[in-house]
N, C-alpha and C positions, 0 to 999 in steps of 0.2 A: 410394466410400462403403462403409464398411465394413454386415457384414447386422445385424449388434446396431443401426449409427444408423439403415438403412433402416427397420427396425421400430420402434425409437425414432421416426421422423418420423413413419411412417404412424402411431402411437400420439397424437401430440401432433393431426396433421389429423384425427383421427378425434374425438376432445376438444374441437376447437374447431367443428368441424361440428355435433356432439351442442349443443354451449353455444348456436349457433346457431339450430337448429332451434329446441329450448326458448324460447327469446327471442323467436320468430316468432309471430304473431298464434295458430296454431293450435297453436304450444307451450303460449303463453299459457291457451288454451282448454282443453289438454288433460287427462285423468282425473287423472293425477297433480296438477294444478297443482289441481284442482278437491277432491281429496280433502285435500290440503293445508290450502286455506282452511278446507275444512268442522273438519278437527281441533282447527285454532286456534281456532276458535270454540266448540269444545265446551269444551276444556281450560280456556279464561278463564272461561268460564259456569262451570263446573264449581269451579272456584278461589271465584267469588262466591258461589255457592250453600253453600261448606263454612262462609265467614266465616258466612255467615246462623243457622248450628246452632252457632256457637261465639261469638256475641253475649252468651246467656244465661250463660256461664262466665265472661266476659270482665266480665261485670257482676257478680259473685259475687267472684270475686278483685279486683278493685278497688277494693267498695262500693259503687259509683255510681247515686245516684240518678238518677229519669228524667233530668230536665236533665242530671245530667255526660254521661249516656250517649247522649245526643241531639247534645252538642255532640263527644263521639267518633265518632260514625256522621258528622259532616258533618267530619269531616278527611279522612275517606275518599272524601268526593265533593268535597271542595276540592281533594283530591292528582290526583282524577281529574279536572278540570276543567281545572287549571294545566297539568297536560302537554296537556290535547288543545291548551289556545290555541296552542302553539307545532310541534304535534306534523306539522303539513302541511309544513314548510321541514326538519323532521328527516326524515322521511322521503322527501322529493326530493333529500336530501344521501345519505341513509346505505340508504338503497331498505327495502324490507318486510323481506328476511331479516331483517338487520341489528338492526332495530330491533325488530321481534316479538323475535329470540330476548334481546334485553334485557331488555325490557320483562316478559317470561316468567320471570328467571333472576331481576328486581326483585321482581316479587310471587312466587314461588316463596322466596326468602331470607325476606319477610316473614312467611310463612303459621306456620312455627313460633314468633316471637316473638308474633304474636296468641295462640297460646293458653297461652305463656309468662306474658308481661309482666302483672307485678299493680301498677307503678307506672302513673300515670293519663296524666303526660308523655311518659315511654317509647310506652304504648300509643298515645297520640296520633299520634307522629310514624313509629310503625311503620305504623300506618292511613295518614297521610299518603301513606305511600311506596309502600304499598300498592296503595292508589288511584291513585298516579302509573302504575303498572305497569299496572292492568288497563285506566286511560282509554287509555293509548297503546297497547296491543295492542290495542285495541276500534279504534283509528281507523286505524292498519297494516291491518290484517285486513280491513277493510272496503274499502280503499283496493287491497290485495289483492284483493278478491271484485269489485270494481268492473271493472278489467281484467281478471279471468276471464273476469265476465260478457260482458263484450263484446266479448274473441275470440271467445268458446264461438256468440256469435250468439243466444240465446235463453235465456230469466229464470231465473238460478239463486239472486237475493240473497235469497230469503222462505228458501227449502231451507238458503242457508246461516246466517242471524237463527234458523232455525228449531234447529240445532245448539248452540247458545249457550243456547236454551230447555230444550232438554234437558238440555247438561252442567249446568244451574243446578238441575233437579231431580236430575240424579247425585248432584251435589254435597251438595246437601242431605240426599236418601234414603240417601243411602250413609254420608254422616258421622253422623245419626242412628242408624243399623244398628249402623255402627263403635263409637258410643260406648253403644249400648243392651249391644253383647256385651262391655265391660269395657273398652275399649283408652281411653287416656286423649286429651282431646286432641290435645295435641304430636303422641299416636303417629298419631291420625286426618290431620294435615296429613303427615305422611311418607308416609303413602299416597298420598293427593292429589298431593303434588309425583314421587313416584315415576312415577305414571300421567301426570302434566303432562309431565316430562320424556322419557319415553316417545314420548310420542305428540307432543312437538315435534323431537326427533331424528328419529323414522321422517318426518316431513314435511319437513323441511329439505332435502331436493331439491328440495321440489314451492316453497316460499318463493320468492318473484320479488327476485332482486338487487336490482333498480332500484323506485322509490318515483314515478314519474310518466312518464305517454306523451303524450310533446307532439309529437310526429309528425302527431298529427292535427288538431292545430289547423291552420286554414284562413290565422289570419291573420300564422302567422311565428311571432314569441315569444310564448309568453302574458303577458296581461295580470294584473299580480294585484290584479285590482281586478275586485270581485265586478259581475254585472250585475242588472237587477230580478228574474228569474227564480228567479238562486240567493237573492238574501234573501228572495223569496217562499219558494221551496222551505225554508229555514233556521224561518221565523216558522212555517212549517206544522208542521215537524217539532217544532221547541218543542209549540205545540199537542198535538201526538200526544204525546210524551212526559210532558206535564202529565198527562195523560189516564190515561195510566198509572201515573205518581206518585199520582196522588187516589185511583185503585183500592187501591194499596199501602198509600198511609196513613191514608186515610181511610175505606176501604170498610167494614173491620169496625166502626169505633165508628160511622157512618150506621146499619148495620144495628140494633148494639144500643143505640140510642142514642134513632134516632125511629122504626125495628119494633118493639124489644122482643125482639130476639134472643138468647136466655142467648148470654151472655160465653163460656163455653168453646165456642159455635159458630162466634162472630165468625170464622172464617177461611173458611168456606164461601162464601163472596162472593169472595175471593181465590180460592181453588182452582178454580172453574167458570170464574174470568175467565184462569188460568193456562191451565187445562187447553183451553179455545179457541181462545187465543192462539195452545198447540203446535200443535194440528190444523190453525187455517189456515193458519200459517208453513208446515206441513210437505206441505200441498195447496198453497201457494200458488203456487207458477211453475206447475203446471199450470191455475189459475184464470187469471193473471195470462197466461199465450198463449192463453188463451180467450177474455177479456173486451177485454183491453189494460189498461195500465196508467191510463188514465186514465179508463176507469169501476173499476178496481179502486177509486183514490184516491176517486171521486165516490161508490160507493157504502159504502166503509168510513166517509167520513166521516159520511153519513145514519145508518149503523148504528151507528155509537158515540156519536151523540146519543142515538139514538133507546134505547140500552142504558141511559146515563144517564135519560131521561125516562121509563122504565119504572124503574128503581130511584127516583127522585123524587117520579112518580106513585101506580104502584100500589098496593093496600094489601098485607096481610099478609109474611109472609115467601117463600115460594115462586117469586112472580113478581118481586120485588125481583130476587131471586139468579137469576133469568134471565136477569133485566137485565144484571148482572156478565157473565153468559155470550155477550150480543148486544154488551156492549162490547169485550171480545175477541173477536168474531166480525170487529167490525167493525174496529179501528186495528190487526190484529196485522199484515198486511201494505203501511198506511200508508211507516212510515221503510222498509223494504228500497225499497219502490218510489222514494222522494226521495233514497234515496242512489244509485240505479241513473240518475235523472235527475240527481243531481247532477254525478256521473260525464263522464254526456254534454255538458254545457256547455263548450264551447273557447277561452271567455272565459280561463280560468285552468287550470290543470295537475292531472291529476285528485286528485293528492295533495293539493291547496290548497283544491278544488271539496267533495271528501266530506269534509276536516278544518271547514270552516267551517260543511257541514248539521249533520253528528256533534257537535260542540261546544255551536252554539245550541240541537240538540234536547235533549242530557244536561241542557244550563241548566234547561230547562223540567220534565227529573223530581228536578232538584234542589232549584229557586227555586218550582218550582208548587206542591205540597204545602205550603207554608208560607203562599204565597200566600191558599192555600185558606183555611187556617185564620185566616189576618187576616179576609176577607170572613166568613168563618162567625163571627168573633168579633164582626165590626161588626153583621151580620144574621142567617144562619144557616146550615147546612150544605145547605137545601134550596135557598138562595139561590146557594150555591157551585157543587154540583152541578149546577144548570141553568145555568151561567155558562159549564161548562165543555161541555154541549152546547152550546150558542149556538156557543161559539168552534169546537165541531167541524164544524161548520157551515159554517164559514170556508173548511176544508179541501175542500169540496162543493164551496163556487165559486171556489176559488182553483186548483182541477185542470185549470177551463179558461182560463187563461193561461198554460198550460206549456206546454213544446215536446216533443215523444215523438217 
Protein backbone atom coordinates (compact mmCIF):
# COMPACT_ATOMS: atom_id res chain seq x y z
CA UNK A 1 0.00 0.00 0.00
CA UNK A 2 1.22 2.82 -1.33
CA UNK A 3 1.70 6.14 1.92
CA UNK A 4 -0.78 8.64 -0.13
CA UNK A 5 -3.61 5.25 0.36
CA UNK A 6 -2.21 4.49 3.98
CA UNK A 7 -3.19 8.04 4.82
CA UNK A 8 -6.16 8.12 2.55
CA UNK A 9 -7.51 4.87 4.78
CA UNK A 10 -6.54 6.12 8.14
CA UNK A 11 -8.46 9.49 6.76
CA UNK A 12 -11.73 7.53 5.88
CA UNK A 13 -11.49 5.22 9.65
CA UNK A 14 -11.08 8.33 11.28
CA UNK A 15 -14.37 9.75 9.43
CA UNK A 16 -16.26 7.01 10.22
CA UNK A 17 -15.27 6.61 13.86
CA UNK A 18 -15.98 10.59 14.33
CA UNK A 19 -19.65 9.70 12.50
CA UNK A 20 -19.80 6.94 15.11
CA UNK A 21 -19.00 8.50 18.18
CA UNK A 22 -21.68 11.37 17.17
CA UNK A 23 -24.43 8.74 16.74
CA UNK A 24 -23.64 7.28 20.21
CA UNK A 25 -25.95 8.14 23.12
CA UNK A 26 -23.35 10.67 24.49
CA UNK A 27 -22.71 12.13 20.89
CA UNK A 28 -26.34 12.53 20.86
CA UNK A 29 -26.11 14.42 24.28
CA UNK A 30 -23.34 16.30 23.48
CA UNK A 31 -22.70 20.44 23.34
CA UNK A 32 -22.68 20.64 19.84
CA UNK A 33 -25.87 18.57 19.24
CA UNK A 34 -27.22 20.60 22.10
CA UNK A 35 -26.29 24.07 20.68
CA UNK A 36 -27.74 22.85 17.54
CA UNK A 37 -31.40 22.28 18.61
CA UNK A 38 -31.26 25.44 20.71
CA UNK A 39 -30.37 27.54 17.19
CA UNK A 40 -33.16 26.00 15.45
CA UNK A 41 -35.30 27.00 17.61
CA UNK A 42 -34.49 30.37 17.82
CA UNK A 43 -34.28 30.94 14.11
CA UNK A 44 -38.03 29.43 13.48
CA UNK A 45 -39.26 31.63 16.51
CA UNK A 46 -37.48 34.38 15.15
CA UNK A 47 -38.94 33.82 11.34
CA UNK A 48 -42.71 33.89 13.42
CA UNK A 49 -42.05 36.84 15.19
CA UNK A 50 -40.90 38.92 11.91
CA UNK A 51 -44.43 37.74 10.14
CA UNK A 52 -46.06 39.21 13.32
CA UNK A 53 -44.61 42.98 12.50
CA UNK A 54 -45.27 42.48 8.83
CA UNK A 55 -49.06 41.56 9.28
CA UNK A 56 -50.00 45.34 9.48
CA UNK A 57 -48.39 45.92 5.86
CA UNK A 58 -49.71 42.88 4.53
CA UNK A 59 -53.13 44.30 5.44
CA UNK A 60 -52.45 47.81 3.87
CA UNK A 61 -51.28 46.36 0.51
CA UNK A 62 -54.01 44.05 0.08
CA UNK A 63 -57.08 46.08 1.59
CA UNK A 64 -58.28 43.55 3.74
CA UNK A 65 -60.64 43.90 6.06
CA UNK A 66 -60.72 42.10 9.47
CA UNK A 67 -62.51 39.05 8.11
CA UNK A 68 -60.05 38.72 4.86
CA UNK A 69 -57.29 39.11 7.07
CA UNK A 70 -58.45 36.59 9.70
CA UNK A 71 -58.98 34.07 7.10
CA UNK A 72 -55.07 34.88 5.87
CA UNK A 73 -53.57 34.39 9.30
CA UNK A 74 -55.59 30.74 9.43
CA UNK A 75 -53.73 29.61 6.15
CA UNK A 76 -50.89 29.98 7.95
CA UNK A 77 -51.92 27.84 10.79
CA UNK A 78 -53.74 25.38 8.15
CA UNK A 79 -50.21 25.09 6.28
CA UNK A 80 -48.72 24.46 9.70
CA UNK A 81 -51.11 21.94 10.90
CA UNK A 82 -51.24 19.90 7.45
CA UNK A 83 -47.46 19.28 7.47
CA UNK A 84 -47.21 18.32 11.24
CA UNK A 85 -50.30 15.54 10.57
CA UNK A 86 -47.81 13.69 8.33
CA UNK A 87 -44.60 15.22 9.61
CA UNK A 88 -43.71 12.07 12.25
CA UNK A 89 -43.32 9.12 8.99
CA UNK A 90 -41.20 12.33 7.20
CA UNK A 91 -39.00 12.45 9.49
CA UNK A 92 -38.23 8.71 10.40
CA UNK A 93 -37.79 8.36 6.55
CA UNK A 94 -35.55 11.51 5.91
CA UNK A 95 -34.12 11.92 10.01
CA UNK A 96 -34.02 15.82 11.36
CA UNK A 97 -31.22 17.12 9.27
CA UNK A 98 -32.85 16.51 6.28
CA UNK A 99 -35.93 17.78 6.92
CA UNK A 100 -35.31 20.99 9.29
CA UNK A 101 -32.95 22.18 6.59
CA UNK A 102 -36.20 21.99 4.14
CA UNK A 103 -38.36 23.00 6.03
CA UNK A 104 -36.02 26.16 6.95
CA UNK A 105 -35.12 26.88 2.98
CA UNK A 106 -39.52 26.56 2.66
CA UNK A 107 -40.27 29.23 4.97
CA UNK A 108 -37.03 31.10 4.32
CA UNK A 109 -38.15 31.45 0.27
CA UNK A 110 -41.58 32.57 1.62
CA UNK A 111 -40.62 35.39 3.99
CA UNK A 112 -39.82 37.83 1.07
CA UNK A 113 -43.08 37.19 -0.80
CA UNK A 114 -45.14 37.93 2.47
CA UNK A 115 -44.07 41.37 2.45
CA UNK A 116 -44.14 41.51 -1.39
CA UNK A 117 -47.49 39.97 -2.45
CA UNK A 118 -50.42 42.67 -2.41
CA UNK A 119 -52.59 39.94 -4.45
CA UNK A 120 -54.88 38.34 -1.55
CA UNK A 121 -54.71 34.58 -3.38
CA UNK A 122 -51.01 34.77 -3.77
CA UNK A 123 -50.64 35.89 -0.15
CA UNK A 124 -52.73 33.25 0.94
CA UNK A 125 -50.95 30.36 -0.52
CA UNK A 126 -47.49 32.02 0.34
CA UNK A 127 -48.77 31.93 4.08
CA UNK A 128 -49.94 28.34 3.33
CA UNK A 129 -46.46 27.44 2.53
CA UNK A 130 -45.17 29.25 5.02
CA UNK A 131 -46.86 27.65 7.79
CA UNK A 132 -46.04 24.33 6.21
CA UNK A 133 -42.27 25.20 6.88
CA UNK A 134 -42.27 26.55 10.26
CA UNK A 135 -45.14 23.58 11.64
CA UNK A 136 -42.54 21.04 10.30
CA UNK A 137 -39.46 22.53 11.74
CA UNK A 138 -41.25 23.05 15.14
CA UNK A 139 -42.05 19.18 15.10
CA UNK A 140 -38.14 17.99 13.66
CA UNK A 141 -36.61 20.30 16.18
CA UNK A 142 -38.56 18.99 18.96
CA UNK A 143 -38.09 15.46 17.82
CA UNK A 144 -34.40 16.60 17.71
CA UNK A 145 -34.51 18.19 21.42
CA UNK A 146 -36.35 14.96 22.55
CA UNK A 147 -33.28 12.66 21.90
CA UNK A 148 -30.85 15.18 22.99
CA UNK A 149 -32.52 15.27 26.00
CA UNK A 150 -32.28 11.96 26.77
CA UNK A 151 -28.71 11.19 25.90
CA UNK A 152 -27.65 14.42 27.71
CA UNK A 153 -29.66 12.42 30.86
CA UNK A 154 -31.19 15.55 32.42
CA UNK A 155 -34.11 18.46 31.36
CA UNK A 156 -33.07 20.50 28.68
CA UNK A 157 -36.61 20.91 26.51
CA UNK A 158 -37.98 24.28 28.75
CA UNK A 159 -34.08 25.74 27.87
CA UNK A 160 -34.78 24.76 24.55
CA UNK A 161 -39.01 26.03 24.08
CA UNK A 162 -37.41 28.64 25.81
CA UNK A 163 -35.08 29.70 22.52
CA UNK A 164 -38.10 29.84 20.22
CA UNK A 165 -39.51 32.43 23.04
CA UNK A 166 -36.86 34.63 22.39
CA UNK A 167 -36.09 34.35 18.65
CA UNK A 168 -40.05 35.40 18.48
CA UNK A 169 -39.29 38.46 20.51
CA UNK A 170 -35.86 39.03 18.08
CA UNK A 171 -37.94 38.63 15.57
CA UNK A 172 -40.47 41.00 16.23
CA UNK A 173 -38.07 43.80 18.16
CA UNK A 174 -35.73 43.68 15.49
CA UNK A 175 -37.99 43.86 12.45
CA UNK A 176 -39.76 46.81 14.25
CA UNK A 177 -36.18 48.62 14.87
CA UNK A 178 -35.45 47.56 11.16
CA UNK A 179 -38.43 49.15 9.80
CA UNK A 180 -38.70 52.21 12.37
CA UNK A 181 -34.93 53.11 10.64
CA UNK A 182 -36.39 53.25 6.96
CA UNK A 183 -35.48 49.69 5.51
CA UNK A 184 -38.52 48.56 3.90
CA UNK A 185 -40.07 45.27 4.39
CA UNK A 186 -38.76 42.84 1.84
CA UNK A 187 -35.25 44.45 2.93
CA UNK A 188 -36.29 43.60 6.89
CA UNK A 189 -37.02 39.62 5.67
CA UNK A 190 -33.33 39.42 3.92
CA UNK A 191 -32.02 40.20 7.16
CA UNK A 192 -34.11 37.62 8.86
CA UNK A 193 -33.25 35.00 6.19
CA UNK A 194 -29.65 36.01 6.18
CA UNK A 195 -29.37 35.33 10.14
CA UNK A 196 -31.85 32.02 9.66
CA UNK A 197 -29.38 30.86 7.20
CA UNK A 198 -26.55 31.51 9.17
CA UNK A 199 -27.30 30.20 12.08
CA UNK A 200 -28.73 26.83 10.24
CA UNK A 201 -25.42 26.33 8.39
CA UNK A 202 -23.16 26.87 11.55
CA UNK A 203 -25.68 24.00 13.19
CA UNK A 204 -25.64 21.47 10.50
CA UNK A 205 -23.16 19.39 12.20
CA UNK A 206 -24.78 19.31 15.30
CA UNK A 207 -28.60 18.19 13.14
CA UNK A 208 -29.16 14.37 13.85
CA UNK A 209 -29.29 12.37 10.28
CA UNK A 210 -31.73 10.05 11.63
CA UNK A 211 -35.54 11.10 12.75
CA UNK A 212 -36.20 8.08 15.43
CA UNK A 213 -34.34 5.77 18.05
CA UNK A 214 -36.18 2.49 18.37
CA UNK A 215 -33.38 0.73 19.89
CA UNK A 216 -34.97 1.35 23.01
CA UNK A 217 -38.07 0.09 22.66
CA UNK A 218 -38.38 -3.11 24.89
CA UNK A 219 -40.84 -4.74 22.80
CA UNK A 220 -39.04 -5.30 19.17
CA UNK A 221 -40.70 -2.92 16.44
CA UNK A 222 -42.73 -0.26 17.56
CA UNK A 223 -46.17 -0.06 17.52
CA UNK A 224 -47.69 2.87 15.83
CA UNK A 225 -50.52 2.76 17.50
CA UNK A 226 -50.69 5.54 20.20
CA UNK A 227 -51.24 4.05 24.00
CA UNK A 228 -53.72 5.89 26.86
CA UNK A 229 -50.76 7.81 28.09
CA UNK A 230 -49.86 9.43 24.95
CA UNK A 231 -53.47 10.68 24.13
CA UNK A 232 -53.69 11.79 27.63
CA UNK A 233 -50.45 13.55 27.20
CA UNK A 234 -51.86 14.91 23.35
CA UNK A 235 -55.54 16.16 25.06
CA UNK A 236 -53.26 17.80 27.82
CA UNK A 237 -51.11 19.64 25.65
CA UNK A 238 -54.19 20.79 23.57
CA UNK A 239 -55.47 22.20 26.83
CA UNK A 240 -52.05 24.15 27.48
CA UNK A 241 -51.96 25.43 23.99
CA UNK A 242 -55.63 26.57 24.13
CA UNK A 243 -54.46 28.48 27.12
CA UNK A 244 -52.21 30.25 25.33
CA UNK A 245 -54.21 30.95 22.30
CA UNK A 246 -57.03 32.72 24.66
CA UNK A 247 -54.21 34.81 26.12
CA UNK A 248 -53.12 35.87 22.38
CA UNK A 249 -56.59 36.53 21.32
CA UNK A 250 -58.53 37.14 23.49
CA UNK A 251 -56.59 38.79 26.52
CA UNK A 252 -56.62 42.30 25.23
CA UNK A 253 -60.29 42.75 24.38
CA UNK A 254 -61.22 40.78 28.16
CA UNK A 255 -59.11 43.47 29.43
CA UNK A 256 -60.74 46.34 27.60
CA UNK A 257 -63.72 45.06 27.12
CA UNK A 258 -65.07 44.01 30.88
CA UNK A 259 -62.00 46.36 32.90
CA UNK A 260 -62.24 49.19 30.89
CA UNK A 261 -58.78 49.23 29.78
CA UNK A 262 -57.97 52.16 27.12
CA UNK A 263 -57.48 50.30 23.71
CA UNK A 264 -53.90 51.53 23.19
CA UNK A 265 -52.98 49.45 26.52
CA UNK A 266 -54.70 46.34 25.52
CA UNK A 267 -51.35 44.60 24.91
CA UNK A 268 -50.17 44.69 28.59
CA UNK A 269 -51.82 41.50 29.44
CA UNK A 270 -49.99 40.02 26.59
CA UNK A 271 -46.49 41.24 27.42
CA UNK A 272 -46.44 40.33 31.26
CA UNK A 273 -47.85 36.77 30.12
CA UNK A 274 -44.90 36.69 27.38
CA UNK A 275 -42.49 38.00 29.45
CA UNK A 276 -43.15 35.07 32.17
CA UNK A 277 -43.38 32.60 29.93
CA UNK A 278 -39.56 33.47 28.89
CA UNK A 279 -38.34 33.59 32.44
CA UNK A 280 -39.80 30.27 33.34
CA UNK A 281 -38.90 28.50 30.07
CA UNK A 282 -35.37 29.84 30.58
CA UNK A 283 -35.36 28.67 34.66
CA UNK A 284 -37.12 25.81 33.82
CA UNK A 285 -34.95 22.55 33.62
CA UNK A 286 -33.35 23.86 36.50
CA UNK A 287 -37.09 24.00 38.36
CA UNK A 288 -37.89 21.01 36.59
CA UNK A 289 -34.49 18.63 38.27
CA UNK A 290 -35.64 20.21 41.45
CA UNK A 291 -39.20 19.43 41.56
CA UNK A 292 -39.58 16.56 38.98
CA UNK A 293 -41.62 16.85 36.18
CA UNK A 294 -44.62 15.90 37.56
CA UNK A 295 -45.21 18.40 40.18
CA UNK A 296 -43.70 20.78 37.54
CA UNK A 297 -46.96 19.58 35.31
CA UNK A 298 -49.36 19.42 38.81
CA UNK A 299 -48.41 22.81 39.82
CA UNK A 300 -48.32 24.65 36.38
CA UNK A 301 -51.62 23.50 35.93
CA UNK A 302 -53.06 25.01 39.38
CA UNK A 303 -51.12 28.12 38.42
CA UNK A 304 -52.61 28.73 35.11
CA UNK A 305 -56.04 28.31 36.44
CA UNK A 306 -55.60 30.06 39.18
CA UNK A 307 -53.85 33.26 36.48
CA UNK A 308 -57.14 32.86 34.65
CA UNK A 309 -59.44 33.12 37.83
CA UNK A 310 -57.62 36.11 39.14
CA UNK A 311 -58.03 37.81 35.61
CA UNK A 312 -61.98 36.75 35.86
CA UNK A 313 -62.25 37.58 39.24
CA UNK A 314 -60.46 40.50 40.36
CA UNK A 315 -61.67 43.92 39.96
CA UNK A 316 -59.56 46.77 38.47
CA UNK A 317 -56.86 46.51 36.08
CA UNK A 318 -53.68 45.82 38.07
CA UNK A 319 -54.32 42.50 39.33
CA UNK A 320 -56.26 41.43 36.23
CA UNK A 321 -52.56 41.75 34.46
CA UNK A 322 -51.07 39.75 37.22
CA UNK A 323 -53.13 37.34 36.35
CA UNK A 324 -51.77 37.39 32.68
CA UNK A 325 -48.50 37.01 34.62
CA UNK A 326 -49.45 33.81 37.02
CA UNK A 327 -50.82 32.30 33.58
CA UNK A 328 -47.50 32.26 32.08
CA UNK A 329 -45.88 31.45 35.27
CA UNK A 330 -47.90 28.62 35.39
CA UNK A 331 -48.37 26.61 31.42
CA UNK A 332 -44.84 28.01 30.16
CA UNK A 333 -43.20 24.77 30.99
CA UNK A 334 -46.39 22.54 30.65
CA UNK A 335 -45.68 21.27 26.69
CA UNK A 336 -41.55 21.02 26.92
CA UNK A 337 -42.42 18.69 29.98
CA UNK A 338 -45.33 16.45 27.51
CA UNK A 339 -43.04 16.49 24.84
CA UNK A 340 -40.02 15.20 26.92
CA UNK A 341 -42.72 12.46 28.33
CA UNK A 342 -43.77 11.99 25.13
CA UNK A 343 -40.48 11.04 23.85
CA UNK A 344 -40.24 8.38 26.61
CA UNK A 345 -43.19 6.16 25.68
CA UNK A 346 -41.88 2.79 23.57
CA UNK A 347 -45.14 2.20 22.43
CA UNK A 348 -44.28 4.04 19.09
CA UNK A 349 -40.93 5.70 17.73
CA UNK A 350 -40.02 8.76 19.10
CA UNK A 351 -40.47 10.63 15.83
CA UNK A 352 -44.25 9.41 15.75
CA UNK A 353 -44.67 9.84 19.98
CA UNK A 354 -43.69 13.94 19.84
CA UNK A 355 -45.39 14.48 16.06
CA UNK A 356 -48.74 13.30 17.59
CA UNK A 357 -48.41 15.47 21.18
CA UNK A 358 -47.04 18.68 18.85
CA UNK A 359 -49.83 18.25 16.35
CA UNK A 360 -52.92 17.81 18.83
CA UNK A 361 -51.42 20.60 21.05
CA UNK A 362 -50.93 23.42 17.86
CA UNK A 363 -54.99 22.11 17.22
CA UNK A 364 -55.70 23.60 20.35
CA UNK A 365 -53.86 27.32 19.90
CA UNK A 366 -55.40 27.06 16.53
CA UNK A 367 -59.11 25.57 17.02
CA UNK A 368 -59.23 27.12 20.85
CA UNK A 369 -59.41 30.71 20.39
CA UNK A 370 -62.33 30.52 18.19
CA UNK A 371 -63.73 28.04 20.26
CA UNK A 372 -63.60 30.65 22.89
CA UNK A 373 -65.34 32.94 21.17
CA UNK A 374 -68.39 30.72 20.07
CA UNK A 375 -68.91 29.99 24.09
CA UNK A 376 -68.27 33.98 24.74
CA UNK A 377 -70.85 34.60 21.87
CA UNK A 378 -73.52 31.99 23.31
CA UNK A 379 -72.61 33.39 27.16
CA UNK A 380 -69.73 35.30 27.74
CA UNK A 381 -66.07 35.92 27.74
CA UNK A 382 -66.25 35.46 31.64
CA UNK A 383 -67.83 32.30 31.01
CA UNK A 384 -64.99 31.40 28.54
CA UNK A 385 -62.24 32.21 30.59
CA UNK A 386 -63.29 30.08 33.51
CA UNK A 387 -64.00 27.25 31.19
CA UNK A 388 -60.57 27.29 30.22
CA UNK A 389 -59.34 27.22 34.05
CA UNK A 390 -61.51 24.32 34.80
CA UNK A 391 -59.93 22.54 31.90
CA UNK A 392 -56.41 23.53 33.35
CA UNK A 393 -57.45 21.70 36.01
CA UNK A 394 -57.39 18.65 34.03
CA UNK A 395 -53.83 19.02 33.57
CA UNK A 396 -53.47 18.87 37.65
CA UNK A 397 -54.99 15.34 37.69
CA UNK A 398 -54.16 13.94 34.56
CA UNK A 399 -50.19 14.45 35.75
CA UNK A 400 -50.88 11.49 37.93
CA UNK A 401 -51.48 8.92 35.29
CA UNK A 402 -48.29 9.45 33.70
CA UNK A 403 -45.22 7.60 33.69
CA UNK A 404 -41.77 9.73 34.39
Amino acid sequence: MSFNNYIFSLWENALSLSSEIENTPAGIGSPAKRVATRTIFFVTGMAVGLWGVLVPYAQLRTHSQAGTLGLLLLCLGAGSLLSMLGSGKIIGRFGCRKVIIAAVLAYCLMLPLLATFSDVWLLALSLFIFGMGIGLADVAVNVQGTMVEQAAGKPLMSGFHCLWSVGGIAGAGGGALLLSLGVTPRGSTFYAIMLVILGTAYSLRGLLPFGADEKHNSQGKPKARPNFRLMLMAFMAMICFMAEGAVLDWGGVFLTREHGLALEHAGWGLAVFAIAMSLMRLTGDAIISALGRKQVLIIGGILGAAGYLMVVLLPGIILPICGFAVIGTGVANIAPVLITLAGQEKVMPVNMSVAMVATLGYLGILGGPALIGFIAHLSSLYMAFSLVAAALLFITFGAGKLKY
